[in-house]
C-alpha positions in Angstrom: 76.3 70.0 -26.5 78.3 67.1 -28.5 77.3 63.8 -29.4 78.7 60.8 -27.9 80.8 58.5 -30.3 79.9 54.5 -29.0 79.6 51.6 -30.3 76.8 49.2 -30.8 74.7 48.5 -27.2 72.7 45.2 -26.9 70.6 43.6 -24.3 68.6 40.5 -23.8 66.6 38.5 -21.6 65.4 42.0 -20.3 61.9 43.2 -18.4 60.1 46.8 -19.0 56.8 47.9 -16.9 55.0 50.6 -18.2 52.0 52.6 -16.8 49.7 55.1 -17.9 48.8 57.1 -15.1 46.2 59.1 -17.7 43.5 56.7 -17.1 42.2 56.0 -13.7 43.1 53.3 -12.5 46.4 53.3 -14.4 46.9 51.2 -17.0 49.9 48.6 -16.9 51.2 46.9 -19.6 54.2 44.5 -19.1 56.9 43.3 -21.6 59.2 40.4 -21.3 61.8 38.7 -23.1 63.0 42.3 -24.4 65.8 42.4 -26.6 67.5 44.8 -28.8 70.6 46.7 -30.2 70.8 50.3 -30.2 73.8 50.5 -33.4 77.3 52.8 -33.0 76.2 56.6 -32.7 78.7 59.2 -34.4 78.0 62.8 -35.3 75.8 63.7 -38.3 74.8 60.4 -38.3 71.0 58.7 -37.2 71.8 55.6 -34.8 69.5 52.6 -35.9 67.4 50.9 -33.1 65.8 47.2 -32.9 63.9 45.4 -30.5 61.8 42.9 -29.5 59.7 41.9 -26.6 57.2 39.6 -25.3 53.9 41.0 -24.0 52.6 40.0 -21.0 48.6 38.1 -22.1 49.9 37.0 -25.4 51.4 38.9 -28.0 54.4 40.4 -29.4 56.2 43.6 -29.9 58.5 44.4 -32.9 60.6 48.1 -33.4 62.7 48.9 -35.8 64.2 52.3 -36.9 66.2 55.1 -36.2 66.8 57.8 -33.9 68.7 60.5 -34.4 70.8 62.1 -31.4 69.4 64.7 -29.2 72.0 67.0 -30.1 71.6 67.1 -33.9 67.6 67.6 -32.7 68.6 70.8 -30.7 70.8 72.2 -33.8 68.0 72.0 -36.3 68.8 68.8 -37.8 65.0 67.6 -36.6 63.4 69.1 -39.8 64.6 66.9 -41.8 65.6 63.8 -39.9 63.1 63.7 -36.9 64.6 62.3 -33.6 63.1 58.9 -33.6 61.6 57.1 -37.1 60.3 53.6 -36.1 58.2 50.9 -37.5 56.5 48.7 -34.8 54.8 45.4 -35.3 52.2 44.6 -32.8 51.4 40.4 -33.5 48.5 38.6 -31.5 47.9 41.2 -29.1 44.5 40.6 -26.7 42.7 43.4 -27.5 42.1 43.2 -23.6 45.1 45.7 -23.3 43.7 48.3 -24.9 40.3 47.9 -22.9 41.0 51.2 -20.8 41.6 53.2 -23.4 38.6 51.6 -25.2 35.9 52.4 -22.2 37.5 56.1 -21.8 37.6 57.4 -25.5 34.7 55.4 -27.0 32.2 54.4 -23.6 32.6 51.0 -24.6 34.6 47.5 -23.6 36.9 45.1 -25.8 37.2 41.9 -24.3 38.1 39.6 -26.4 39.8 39.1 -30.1 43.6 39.4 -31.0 45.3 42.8 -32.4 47.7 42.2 -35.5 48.8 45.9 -36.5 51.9 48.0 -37.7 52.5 51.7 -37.4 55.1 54.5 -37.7 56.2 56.2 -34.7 57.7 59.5 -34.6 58.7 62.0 -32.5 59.2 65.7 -33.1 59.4 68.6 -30.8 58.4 66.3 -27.4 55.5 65.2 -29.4 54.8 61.0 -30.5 52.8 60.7 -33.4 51.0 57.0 -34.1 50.2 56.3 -37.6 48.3 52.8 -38.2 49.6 50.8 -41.8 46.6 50.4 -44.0 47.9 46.7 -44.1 46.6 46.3 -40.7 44.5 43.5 -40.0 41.9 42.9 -36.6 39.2 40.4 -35.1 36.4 41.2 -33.0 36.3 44.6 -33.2 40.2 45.5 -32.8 40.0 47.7 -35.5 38.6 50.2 -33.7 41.3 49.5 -30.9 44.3 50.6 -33.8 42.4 54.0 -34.2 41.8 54.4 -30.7 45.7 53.5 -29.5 46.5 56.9 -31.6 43.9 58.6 -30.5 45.5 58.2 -27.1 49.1 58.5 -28.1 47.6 62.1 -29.8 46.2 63.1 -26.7 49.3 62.4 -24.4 50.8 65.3 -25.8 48.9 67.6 -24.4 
């Protein structure tokens, strides 16, 4: 399988709905005001990826990084370059959001309070790993909420 050769893709102004359907009832989480640029892709070569959205409740979502084409994954390129390397930005997130995961994997509710927080993401072999900064910072018990969003994001991969 080759890799496509293509330039740089951007979009704005865009809209993404995601839902857990782990948790019952599943959780949705809205983002709006997505933006971002996925850079040229060539052969050999990791294709750099930002974005930016708005989350729906307050908040905002920041990615930067790269991934690397699924073909160079296939041919054993993902030991040393892993298919997707990204540092995300969470600012003044209601800790609201992660109230479903909260109640499931620790019996108890976050209802208020704001979520600053940065991780890496990666992905290897199908699998998304989560791993909070140490700089992270939270109010009203969101500090718990960091550990338990990869606690989640761990146990998705099952």
């Amino acid at each position: 399988i080759g890799v496509p050769e293509f330039g740089a893709v951007r979009w704005r102004d865009g809209a993404l709905a995601l839902t857990d359907a782990r948790l019952q009832p599943p959780v949705q989480l809205a983002l709006g005001e997505v933006e971002g640029e996925l850079g040229a892709a060539a052969p050999g070569s990791p294709v750099p990826l930002r974005a930016t959205a708005r989350i729906a409740g307050g908040g905002a979502l920041a990615i930067e990084g790269q991934v690397a084409p699924r073909a160079e994954a296939v041919a054993g390129g993902e030991a040393s370059r892993p298919p997707l390397a990204l540092r995300a930005t969470l600012e003044a997130a209601g800790v609201a959001l992660l109230d479903p995961y909260a109640r499931r994997y620790l019996g108890h509710p976050l209802e208020r309070g704001r979520l600053d927080a940065q991780a890496t993401v990666r992905a290897r072999s199908g699998q998304v790993e989560l791993h909070p900064a140490a700089t992270s910072s939270a109010a009203d018990g969101a500090h718990v909420a960091t550990r338990l969003s990869t606690s989640a994001v761990s146990s998705s991969g099952r």
